[in-house]
DOLO-303310 format. One record per residue (C-alpha): x, y, z; residue in three letters. Coordinates in steps of 0.02 Angstrom, whole numbers, padded with zeros to 5 digits, always signed. Layout:
XYZALA/...
***
This chain:
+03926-01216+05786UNK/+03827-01097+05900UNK/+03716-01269+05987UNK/+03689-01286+06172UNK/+03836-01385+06226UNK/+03947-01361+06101UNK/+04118-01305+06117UNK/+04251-01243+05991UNK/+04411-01306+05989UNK/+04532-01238+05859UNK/+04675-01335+05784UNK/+04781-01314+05665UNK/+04862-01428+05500UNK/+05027-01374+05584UNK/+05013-01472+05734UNK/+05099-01628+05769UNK/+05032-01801+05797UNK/+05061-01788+05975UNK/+04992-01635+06002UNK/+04820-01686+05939UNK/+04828-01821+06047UNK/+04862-01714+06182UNK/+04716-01575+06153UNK/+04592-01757+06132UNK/+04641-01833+06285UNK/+04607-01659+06381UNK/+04471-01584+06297UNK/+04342-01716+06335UNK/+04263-01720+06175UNK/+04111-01832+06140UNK/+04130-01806+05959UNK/+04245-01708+05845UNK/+04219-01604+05698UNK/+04336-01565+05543UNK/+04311-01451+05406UNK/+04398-01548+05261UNK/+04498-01681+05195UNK/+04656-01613+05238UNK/+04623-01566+05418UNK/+04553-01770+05423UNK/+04730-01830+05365UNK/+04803-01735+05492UNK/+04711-01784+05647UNK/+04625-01950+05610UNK/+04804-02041+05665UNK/+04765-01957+05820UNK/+04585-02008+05829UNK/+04571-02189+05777UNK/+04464-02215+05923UNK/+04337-02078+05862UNK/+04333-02150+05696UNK/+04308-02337+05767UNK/+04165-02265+05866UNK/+04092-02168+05738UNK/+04120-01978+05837UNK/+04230-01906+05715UNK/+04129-01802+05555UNK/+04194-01685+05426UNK/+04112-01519+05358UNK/+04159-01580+05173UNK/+04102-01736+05124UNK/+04275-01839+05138UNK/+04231-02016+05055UNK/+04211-02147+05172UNK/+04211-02052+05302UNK/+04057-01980+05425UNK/+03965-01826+05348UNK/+03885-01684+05481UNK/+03740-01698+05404UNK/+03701-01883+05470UNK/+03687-01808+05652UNK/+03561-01671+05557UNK/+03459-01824+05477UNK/+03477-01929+05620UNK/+03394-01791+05756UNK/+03269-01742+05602UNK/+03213-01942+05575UNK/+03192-01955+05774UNK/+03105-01779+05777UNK/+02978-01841+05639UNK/+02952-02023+05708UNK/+02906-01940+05900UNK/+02783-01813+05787UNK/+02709-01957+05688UNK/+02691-02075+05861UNK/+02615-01956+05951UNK/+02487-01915+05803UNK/+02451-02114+05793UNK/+02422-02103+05990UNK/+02282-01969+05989UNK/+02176-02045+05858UNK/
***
């Protein structure tokens, strides 16, 4: 991800539960981001809260889970609803 404000932070499936814990409590993340269903497994015992709060999305759709994309439909619903207000203002 190559966004303002966004910052990579690599794990790895061979890290233990602890040691996810440690890199979330230090990294001050406002969301995370995994790539698939196995990297999920691996860290979501870490990141209940994230997953509670609805801040942790996979790449791969992992059912019942949060897809990247929402954030992409969310910004592009609020993007078209200021467009569309702002037409509906100047008329």
């Amino acid at each position: 991800m190559t966004m303002p404000g966004v910052v990579h932070v690599p794990v790895f499936t061979s890290l233990k539960p602890s040691e996810y814990e440690f890199i979330q409590q230090n990294c001050g993340a406002k969301m995370v981001m995994v790539s698939n269903k196995k990297l999920f497994k691996c860290v979501s015992p870490a990141l209940e809260d994230y997953i509670k709060e609805g801040r942790l999305y996979t790449f791969d759709e992992v059912e019942g889970e949060r897809f990247w994309l929402e954030i992409v439909w969310r910004d592009l619903k609020d993007t078209l609803y200021r467009i569309l207000k702002t037409d509906k203002d100047e008329t």
